[in-house]
Residue, then its C-alpha position, 0 to 999 in steps of 0.5 A: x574716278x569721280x565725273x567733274x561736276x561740269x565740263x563748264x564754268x565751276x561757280x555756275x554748276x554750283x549755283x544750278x544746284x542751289x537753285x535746284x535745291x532751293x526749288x525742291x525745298x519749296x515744293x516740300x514746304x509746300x507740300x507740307x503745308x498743303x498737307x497741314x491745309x487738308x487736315x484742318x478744318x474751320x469752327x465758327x464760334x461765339x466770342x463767348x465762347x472763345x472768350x471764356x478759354x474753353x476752346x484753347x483747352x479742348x482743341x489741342x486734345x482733339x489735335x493730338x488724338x486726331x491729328x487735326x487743326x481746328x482754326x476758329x472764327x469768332x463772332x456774334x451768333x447772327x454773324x456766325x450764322x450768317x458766314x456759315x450761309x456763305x460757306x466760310x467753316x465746316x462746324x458751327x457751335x454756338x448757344x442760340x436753339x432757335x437760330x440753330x434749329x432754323x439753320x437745320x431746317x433751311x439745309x444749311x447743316x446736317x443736324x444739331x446735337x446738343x453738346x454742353x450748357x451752362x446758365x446765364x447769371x444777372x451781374x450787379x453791383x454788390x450794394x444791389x441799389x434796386x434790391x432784386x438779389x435772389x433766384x426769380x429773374x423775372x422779379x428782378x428784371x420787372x424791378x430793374x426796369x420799375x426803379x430805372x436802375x442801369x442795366x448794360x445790354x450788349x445790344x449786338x444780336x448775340x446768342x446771350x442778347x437775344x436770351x436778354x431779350x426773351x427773358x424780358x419778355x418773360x417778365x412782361x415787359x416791351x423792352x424796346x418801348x420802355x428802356x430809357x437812358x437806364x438801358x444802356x447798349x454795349x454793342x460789343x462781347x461779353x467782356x466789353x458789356x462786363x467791364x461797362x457794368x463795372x464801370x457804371x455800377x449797373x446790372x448786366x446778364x451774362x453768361x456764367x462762363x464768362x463771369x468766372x473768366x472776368x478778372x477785374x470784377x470790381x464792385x460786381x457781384x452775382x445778383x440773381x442766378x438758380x432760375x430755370x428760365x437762365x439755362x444756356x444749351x449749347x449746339x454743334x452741327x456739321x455744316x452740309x456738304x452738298x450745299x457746300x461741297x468745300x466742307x470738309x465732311x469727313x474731317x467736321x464729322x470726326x470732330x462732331x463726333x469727339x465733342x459729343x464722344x464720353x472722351x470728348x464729354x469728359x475734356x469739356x467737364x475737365x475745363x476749369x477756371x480758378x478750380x470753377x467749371x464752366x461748362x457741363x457735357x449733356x451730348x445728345x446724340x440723336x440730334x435735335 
């Protein structure tokens, strides 16, 4: 013979196991979702770079060999450095070398290891008023600034300003004392700076990744690429636990590890864009 549910009122035994159900679930789901909480880890990333749509292609291979959720912050390479300072991901890959080998060198990340490239191209409108279409963006850039020809800076200390910047340099020029009313700042990404360019006809460098992932181009074109001096090395680097005992090491590590892996290599060569690669493998894994 089957006990009576209670010796009590009915409806209120019911309701006592709904709500203990009700509870129970609960604890389920937040088990789950705790469970999910320690197999993701935190990329911080440059707005090119998740711009361009590579990270939407790699991440869900990584995901289903591994199992775990990579969720991606993405800013300027200065801010990108500066939250990590703060502890705020567990990986960093970004295409600034010489902020990234201080990084290293202040603690903040184990080691760099180079893990892709592609190049920087000089964008302009395809009647090239300042006549510099070629593969010398030294030459180009002097005659730019010579004939005050626009030119769109994104001018927000960025991983591909601050490649701008030197490669001004590079061309003997004080930028900051001879930009005029030519030189115009964006102060945002990549795309935003393009699509300036293409509403002003003016020149632009960008990063190659970007170009081919821009849609509406409009009046522009490719004006100077080929140079050696336009190579865009990207870097990965773990970011030190035992400054930052939240870092999810292990988890950071193994996704270090796919990146610079022949598997991890072989799904960045795989990204295409309008049958276009935008990014090459050259994984060192000795660091630097």
């Amino acid at each position: 013979m089957i006990a009576p549910v209670s010796n009590g009122n009915p409806l209120m035994a019911i309701r006592r196991l709904s709500v203990a159900l009700a509870l129970l679930c609960g604890l389920a789901a937040g088990i789950a979702a705790s469970s999910a909480e320690d197999r993701a880890i935190v990329l911080a990333t440059t707005t090119s770079t998740q711009e361009s749509g590579l990270l939407d292609h790699l991440l869900p291979i990584f995901h289903d060999k591994t199992g775990t959720d990579v969720r991606v912050i993405a800013q300027r390479a200065d801010e990108v450095l500066d939250g990590v300072r703060k502890g705020e991901a567990d990986v960093v890959l970004i295409h600034a070398r010489p902020q990234e080998e201080k990084f290293v060198a202040d603690g903040f990340a184990v080691k760099r290891l180079d893990v892709m490239y592609n190049d920087y191209v000089l964008i302009g409108p395809k009647s090239d008023a300042a006549g510099v279409k070629g593969k010398d963006i030294a030459t180009a850039l002097k005659a730019i600034e010579a004939k005050g020809a626009p030119f769109v800076t994104r001018g927000d200390r960025s991983g591909t300003h601050a490649a701008e910047l030197a490669l001004w340099i590079v061309a003997g020029i004080d930028i900051a004392a001879a930009k005029g009313a030519w030189y115009r700042e964006a102060k945002e990404g990549m795309s935003a700076a393009l699509e300036a360019a293409r509403g002003t006809n003016a020149y632009v460098l960008s990063d190659r990744g970007s170009w081919i992932a821009l849609r509406d181009r409009g009046d522009l074109d490719i004006i100077v690429e080929g140079d050696k001096r336009l190579l865009n090395q990207y870097g990965v680097m773990l970011v030190n636990p035992e400054k930052f005992p939240n870092v999810k090491k292990e988890l950071g590590q193994t996704f270090v590890d796919w990146l610079v892996s022949p598997d991890g290599q072989a799904a960045i060569a795989g990204y295409r864009v309008d049958g276009q690669q935008l990014f090459f493998p050259n994984a060192d894994k000795s660091g630097g």
